[in-house]
N, CA and C atoms as an extended XYZ file, in Angstrom:
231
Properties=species:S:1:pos:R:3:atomname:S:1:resname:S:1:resid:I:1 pbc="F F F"
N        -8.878      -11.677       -1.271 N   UNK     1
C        -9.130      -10.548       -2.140 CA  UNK     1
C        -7.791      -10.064       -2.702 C   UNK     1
N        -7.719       -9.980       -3.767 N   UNK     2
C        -6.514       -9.334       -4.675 CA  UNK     2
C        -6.057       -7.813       -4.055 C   UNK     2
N        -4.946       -7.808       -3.929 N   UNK     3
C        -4.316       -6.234       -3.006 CA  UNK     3
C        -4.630       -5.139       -3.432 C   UNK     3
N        -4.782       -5.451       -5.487 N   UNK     4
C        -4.740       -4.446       -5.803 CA  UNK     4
C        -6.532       -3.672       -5.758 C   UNK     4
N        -7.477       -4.571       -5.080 N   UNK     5
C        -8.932       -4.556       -5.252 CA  UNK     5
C        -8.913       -3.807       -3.641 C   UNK     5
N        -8.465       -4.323       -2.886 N   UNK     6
C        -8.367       -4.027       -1.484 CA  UNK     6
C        -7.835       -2.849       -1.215 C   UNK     6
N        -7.024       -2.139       -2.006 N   UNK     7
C        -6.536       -0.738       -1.759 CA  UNK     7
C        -7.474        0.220       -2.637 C   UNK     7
N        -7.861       -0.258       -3.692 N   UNK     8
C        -9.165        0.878       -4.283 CA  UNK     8
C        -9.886        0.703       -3.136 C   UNK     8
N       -10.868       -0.416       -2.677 N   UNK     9
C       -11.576       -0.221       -1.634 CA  UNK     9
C       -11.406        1.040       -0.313 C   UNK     9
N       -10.024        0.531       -0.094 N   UNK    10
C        -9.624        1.667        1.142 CA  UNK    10
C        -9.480        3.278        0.387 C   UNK    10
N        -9.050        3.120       -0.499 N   UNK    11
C        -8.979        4.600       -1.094 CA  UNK    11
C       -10.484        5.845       -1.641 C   UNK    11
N       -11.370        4.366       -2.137 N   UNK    12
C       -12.645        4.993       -2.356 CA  UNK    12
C       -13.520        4.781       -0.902 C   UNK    12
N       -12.940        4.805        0.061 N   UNK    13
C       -14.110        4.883        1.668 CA  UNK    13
C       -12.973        6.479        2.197 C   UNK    13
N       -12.116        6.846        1.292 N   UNK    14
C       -11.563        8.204        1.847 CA  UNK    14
C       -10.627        7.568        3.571 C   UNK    14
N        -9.783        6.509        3.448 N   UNK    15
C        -9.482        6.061        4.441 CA  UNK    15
C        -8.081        6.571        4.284 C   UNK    15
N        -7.302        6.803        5.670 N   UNK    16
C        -5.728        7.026        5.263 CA  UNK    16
C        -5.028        5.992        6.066 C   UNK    16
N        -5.744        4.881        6.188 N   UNK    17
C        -4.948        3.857        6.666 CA  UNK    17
C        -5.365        2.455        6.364 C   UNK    17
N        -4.959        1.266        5.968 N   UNK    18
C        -5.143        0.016        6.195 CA  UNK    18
C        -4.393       -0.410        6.421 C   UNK    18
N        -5.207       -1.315        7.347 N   UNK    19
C        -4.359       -2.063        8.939 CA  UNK    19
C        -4.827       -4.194        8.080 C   UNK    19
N        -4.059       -4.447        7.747 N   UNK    20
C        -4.276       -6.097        7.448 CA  UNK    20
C        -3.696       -6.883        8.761 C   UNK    20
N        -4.304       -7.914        9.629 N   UNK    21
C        -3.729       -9.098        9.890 CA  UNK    21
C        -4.556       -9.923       10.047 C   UNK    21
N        -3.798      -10.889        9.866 N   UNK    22
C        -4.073      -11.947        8.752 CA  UNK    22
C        -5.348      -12.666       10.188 C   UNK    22
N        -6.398      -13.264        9.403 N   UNK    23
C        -7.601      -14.048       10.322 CA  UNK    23
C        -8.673      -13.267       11.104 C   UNK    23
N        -7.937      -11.693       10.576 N   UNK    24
C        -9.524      -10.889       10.679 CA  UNK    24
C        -9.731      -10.108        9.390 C   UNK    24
N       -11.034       -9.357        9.527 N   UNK    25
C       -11.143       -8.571        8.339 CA  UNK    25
C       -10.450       -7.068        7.829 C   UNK    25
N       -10.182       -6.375        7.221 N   UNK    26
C        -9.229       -5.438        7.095 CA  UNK    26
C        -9.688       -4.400        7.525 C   UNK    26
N        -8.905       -3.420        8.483 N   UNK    27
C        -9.087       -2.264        9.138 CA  UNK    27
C        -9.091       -1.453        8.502 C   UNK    27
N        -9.568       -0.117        8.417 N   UNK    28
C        -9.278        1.170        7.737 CA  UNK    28
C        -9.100        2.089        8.697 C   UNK    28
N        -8.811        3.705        8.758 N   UNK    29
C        -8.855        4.389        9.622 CA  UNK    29
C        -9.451        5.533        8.727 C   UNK    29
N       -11.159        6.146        9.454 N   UNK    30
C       -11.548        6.869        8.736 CA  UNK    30
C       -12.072        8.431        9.714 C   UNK    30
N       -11.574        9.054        9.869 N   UNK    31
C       -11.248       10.377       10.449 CA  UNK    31
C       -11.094       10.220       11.317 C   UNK    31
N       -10.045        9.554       11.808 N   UNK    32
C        -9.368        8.913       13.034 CA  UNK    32
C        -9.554        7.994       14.267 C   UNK    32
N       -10.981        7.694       13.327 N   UNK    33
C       -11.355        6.356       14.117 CA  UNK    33
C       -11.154        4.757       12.980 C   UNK    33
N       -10.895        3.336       13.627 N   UNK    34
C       -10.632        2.285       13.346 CA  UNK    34
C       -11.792        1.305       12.896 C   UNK    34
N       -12.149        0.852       11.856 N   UNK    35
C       -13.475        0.228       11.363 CA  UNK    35
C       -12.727       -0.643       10.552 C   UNK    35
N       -13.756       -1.876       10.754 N   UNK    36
C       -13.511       -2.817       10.679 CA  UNK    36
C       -14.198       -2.421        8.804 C   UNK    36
N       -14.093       -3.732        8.193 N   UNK    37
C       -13.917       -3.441        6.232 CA  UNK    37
C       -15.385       -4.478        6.650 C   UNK    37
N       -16.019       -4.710        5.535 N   UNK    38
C       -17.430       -5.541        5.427 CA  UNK    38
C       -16.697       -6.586        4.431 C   UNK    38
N       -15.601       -7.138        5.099 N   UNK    39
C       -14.971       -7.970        4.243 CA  UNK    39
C       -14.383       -9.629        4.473 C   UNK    39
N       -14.486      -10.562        4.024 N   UNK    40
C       -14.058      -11.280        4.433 CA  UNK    40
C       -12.335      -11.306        5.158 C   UNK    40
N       -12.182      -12.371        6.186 N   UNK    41
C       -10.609      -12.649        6.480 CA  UNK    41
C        -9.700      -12.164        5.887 C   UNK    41
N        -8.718      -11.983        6.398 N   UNK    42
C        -7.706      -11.753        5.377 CA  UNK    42
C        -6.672      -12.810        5.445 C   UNK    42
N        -6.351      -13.203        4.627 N   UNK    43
C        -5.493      -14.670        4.563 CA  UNK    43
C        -3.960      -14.180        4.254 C   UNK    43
N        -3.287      -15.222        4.631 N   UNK    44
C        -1.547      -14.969        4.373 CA  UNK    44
C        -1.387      -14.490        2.846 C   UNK    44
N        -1.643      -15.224        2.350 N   UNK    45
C        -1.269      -14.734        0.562 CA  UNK    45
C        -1.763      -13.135        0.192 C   UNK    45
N        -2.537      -12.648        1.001 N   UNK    46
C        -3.165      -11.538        1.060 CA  UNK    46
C        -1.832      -10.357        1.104 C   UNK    46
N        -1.423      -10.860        2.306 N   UNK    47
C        -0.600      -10.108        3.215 CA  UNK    47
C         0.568      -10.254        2.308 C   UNK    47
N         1.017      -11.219        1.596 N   UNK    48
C         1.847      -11.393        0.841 CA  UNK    48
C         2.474      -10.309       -0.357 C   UNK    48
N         1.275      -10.447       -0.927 N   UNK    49
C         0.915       -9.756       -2.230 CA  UNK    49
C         0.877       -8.546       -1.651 C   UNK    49
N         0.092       -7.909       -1.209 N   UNK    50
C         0.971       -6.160       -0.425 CA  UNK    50
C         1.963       -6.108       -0.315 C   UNK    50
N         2.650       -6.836        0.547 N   UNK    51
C         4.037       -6.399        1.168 CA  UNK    51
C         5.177       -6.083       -0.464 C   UNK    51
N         4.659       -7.541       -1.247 N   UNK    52
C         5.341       -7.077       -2.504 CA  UNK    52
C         5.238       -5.943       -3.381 C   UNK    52
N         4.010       -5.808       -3.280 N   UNK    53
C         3.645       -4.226       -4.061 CA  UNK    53
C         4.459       -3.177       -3.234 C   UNK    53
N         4.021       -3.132       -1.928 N   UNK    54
C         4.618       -2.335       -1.303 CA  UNK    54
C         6.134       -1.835       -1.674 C   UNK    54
N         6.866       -2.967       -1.564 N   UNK    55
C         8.438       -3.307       -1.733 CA  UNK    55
C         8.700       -2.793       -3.363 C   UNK    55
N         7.721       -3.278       -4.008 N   UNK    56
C         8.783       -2.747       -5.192 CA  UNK    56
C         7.802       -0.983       -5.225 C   UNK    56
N         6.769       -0.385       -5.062 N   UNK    57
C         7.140        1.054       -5.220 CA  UNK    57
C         7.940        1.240       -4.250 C   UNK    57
N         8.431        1.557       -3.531 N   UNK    58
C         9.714        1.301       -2.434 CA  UNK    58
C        10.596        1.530       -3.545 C   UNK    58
N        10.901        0.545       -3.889 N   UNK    59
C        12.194        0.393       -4.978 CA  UNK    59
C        11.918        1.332       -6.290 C   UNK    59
N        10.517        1.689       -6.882 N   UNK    60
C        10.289        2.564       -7.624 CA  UNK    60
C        11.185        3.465       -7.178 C   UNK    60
N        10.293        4.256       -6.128 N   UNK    61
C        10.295        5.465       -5.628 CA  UNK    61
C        11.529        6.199       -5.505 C   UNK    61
N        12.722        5.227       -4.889 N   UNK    62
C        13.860        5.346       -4.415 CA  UNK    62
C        14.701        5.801       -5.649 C   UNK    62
N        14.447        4.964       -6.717 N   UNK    63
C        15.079        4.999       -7.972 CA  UNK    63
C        14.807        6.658       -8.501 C   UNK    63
N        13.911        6.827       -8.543 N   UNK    64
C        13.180        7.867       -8.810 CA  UNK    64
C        13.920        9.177       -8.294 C   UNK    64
N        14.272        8.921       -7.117 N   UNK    65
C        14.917       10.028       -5.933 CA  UNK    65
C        16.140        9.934       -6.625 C   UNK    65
N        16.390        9.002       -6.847 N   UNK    66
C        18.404        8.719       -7.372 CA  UNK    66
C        18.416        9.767       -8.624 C   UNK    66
N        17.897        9.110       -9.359 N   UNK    67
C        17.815        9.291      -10.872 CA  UNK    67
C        17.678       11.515      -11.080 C   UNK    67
N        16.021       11.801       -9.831 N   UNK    68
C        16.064       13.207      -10.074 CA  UNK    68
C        17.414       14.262      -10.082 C   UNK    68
N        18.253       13.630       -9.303 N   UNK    69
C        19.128       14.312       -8.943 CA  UNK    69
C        20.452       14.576      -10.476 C   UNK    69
N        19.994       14.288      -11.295 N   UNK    70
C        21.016       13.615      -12.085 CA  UNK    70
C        20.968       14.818      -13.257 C   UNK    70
N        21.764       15.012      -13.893 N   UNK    71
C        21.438       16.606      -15.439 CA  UNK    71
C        21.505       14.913      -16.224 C   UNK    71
N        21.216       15.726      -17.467 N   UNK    72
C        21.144       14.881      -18.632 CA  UNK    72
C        22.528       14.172      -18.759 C   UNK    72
N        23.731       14.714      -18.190 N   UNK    73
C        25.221       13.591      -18.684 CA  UNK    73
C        24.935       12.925      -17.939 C   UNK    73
N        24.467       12.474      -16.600 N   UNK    74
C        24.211       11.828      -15.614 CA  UNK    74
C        25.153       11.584      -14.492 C   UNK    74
N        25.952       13.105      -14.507 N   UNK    75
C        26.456       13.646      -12.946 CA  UNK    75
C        25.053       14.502      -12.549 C   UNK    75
N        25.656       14.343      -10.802 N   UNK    76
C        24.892       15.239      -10.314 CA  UNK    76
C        24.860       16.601      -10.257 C   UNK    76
N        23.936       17.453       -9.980 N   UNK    77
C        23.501       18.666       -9.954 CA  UNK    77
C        24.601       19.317       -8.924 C   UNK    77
């Protein structure tokens, strides 16, 4: 399943967690209990493709933090 299909999923069941490893189906955590997804396996390339999404908002985000700090000449505040 495509990462980016797999995180709407978790987001529209109101979950604040998904748990992936790889050769079972994907975990959610839904008011603080652990349920299993009605989903097939989750395969390496799966796990892949998150971690990259993951990594670059990571790298968004960070940029983001740098950059706020900055006035328009682009010293800091």
């Amino acid at each position: 399943m495509e990462a980016k299909t797999l995180l709407h999923k978790a987001l529209n069941a109101s979950a604040s967690d998904l748990q992936l490893t790889v050769g079972i189906p994907p975990v959610i955590r839904l008011s603080g209990a652990l349920v299993k997804m009605d989903l097939p396996k989750v395969i390496r390339e799966e796990t892949e493709g998150l971690t990259n999404m993951v990594k670059l908002i990571l790298l968004m985000l960070s940029q983001r933090s740098v950059y706020s700090g900055l006035t328009a000449t682009g010293k800091e505040e």
